[in-house]
C-alpha positions as CSV (number, residue, x, y, z in Angstrom):
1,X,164.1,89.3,199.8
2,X,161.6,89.2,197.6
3,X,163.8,88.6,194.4
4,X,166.2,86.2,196.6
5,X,169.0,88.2,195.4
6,X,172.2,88.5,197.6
7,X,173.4,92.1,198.7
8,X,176.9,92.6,197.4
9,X,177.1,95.6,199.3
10,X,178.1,97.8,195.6
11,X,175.4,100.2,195.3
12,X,175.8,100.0,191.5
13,X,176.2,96.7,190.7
14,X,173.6,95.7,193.6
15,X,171.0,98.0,191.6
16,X,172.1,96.6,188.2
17,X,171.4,93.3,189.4
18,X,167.8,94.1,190.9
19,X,166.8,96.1,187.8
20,X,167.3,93.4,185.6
21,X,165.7,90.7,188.1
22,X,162.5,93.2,188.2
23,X,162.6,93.9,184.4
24,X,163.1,90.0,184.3
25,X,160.1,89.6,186.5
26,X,157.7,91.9,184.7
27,X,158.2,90.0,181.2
28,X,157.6,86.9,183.3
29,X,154.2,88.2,184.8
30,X,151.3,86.1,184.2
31,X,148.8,88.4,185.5
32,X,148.5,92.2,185.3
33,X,148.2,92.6,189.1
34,X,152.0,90.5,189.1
35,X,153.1,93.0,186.6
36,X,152.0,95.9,188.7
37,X,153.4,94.9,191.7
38,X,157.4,94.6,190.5
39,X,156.6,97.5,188.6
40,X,155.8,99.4,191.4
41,X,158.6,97.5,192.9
42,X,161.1,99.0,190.5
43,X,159.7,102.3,190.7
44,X,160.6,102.0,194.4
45,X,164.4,100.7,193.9
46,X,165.2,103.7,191.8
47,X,163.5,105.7,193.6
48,X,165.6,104.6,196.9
49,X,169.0,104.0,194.2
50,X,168.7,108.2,192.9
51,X,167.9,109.3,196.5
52,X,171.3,107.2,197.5
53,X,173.1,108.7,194.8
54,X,172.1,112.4,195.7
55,X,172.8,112.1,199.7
56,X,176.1,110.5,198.8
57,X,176.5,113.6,196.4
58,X,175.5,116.2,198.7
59,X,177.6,114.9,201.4
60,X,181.1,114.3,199.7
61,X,180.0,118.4,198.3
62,X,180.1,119.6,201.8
63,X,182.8,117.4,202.8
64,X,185.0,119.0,200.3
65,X,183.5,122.4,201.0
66,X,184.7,122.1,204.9
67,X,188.0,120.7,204.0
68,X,188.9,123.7,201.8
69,X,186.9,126.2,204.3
70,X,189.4,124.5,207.0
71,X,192.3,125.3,204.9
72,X,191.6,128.7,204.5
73,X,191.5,129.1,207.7
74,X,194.5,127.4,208.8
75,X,195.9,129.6,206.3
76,X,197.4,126.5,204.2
């Protein structure tokens, strides 16, 4: 809301897009209290973005990890 950007609902290109808005937004800064807030800001995004990443990541793992565990013991 902050960045009036509209959510796409593509993690990656949603991210892109707020990166470069907030790298956008730091160059623009006029005072260093600006620049610290989007900085900390982006710090948050990624932070949120690579915690996405890794649940998604863990998830699909186990997924796959049940599915083969279930054809085992279906004996497939």
């Amino acid at each position: 809301n902050t960045l009036n950007l509209t959510i796409t609902g593509d993690l990656d290109k949603d991210y892109e897009t707020t990166i470069d808005k907030l790298d956008y937004e730091i160059y623009m800064a006029y005072t260093d209290e600006e620049k610290a807030y989007y900085e900390a800001l982006k710090d948050q995004v990624e932070e949120d973005y690579n915690s996405s990443k890794e649940n998604s990541i863990s998830y699909f793992s186990g997924m796959s990890q049940l599915s083969s565990m279930n054809r085992f013991m279906l004996g497939i």
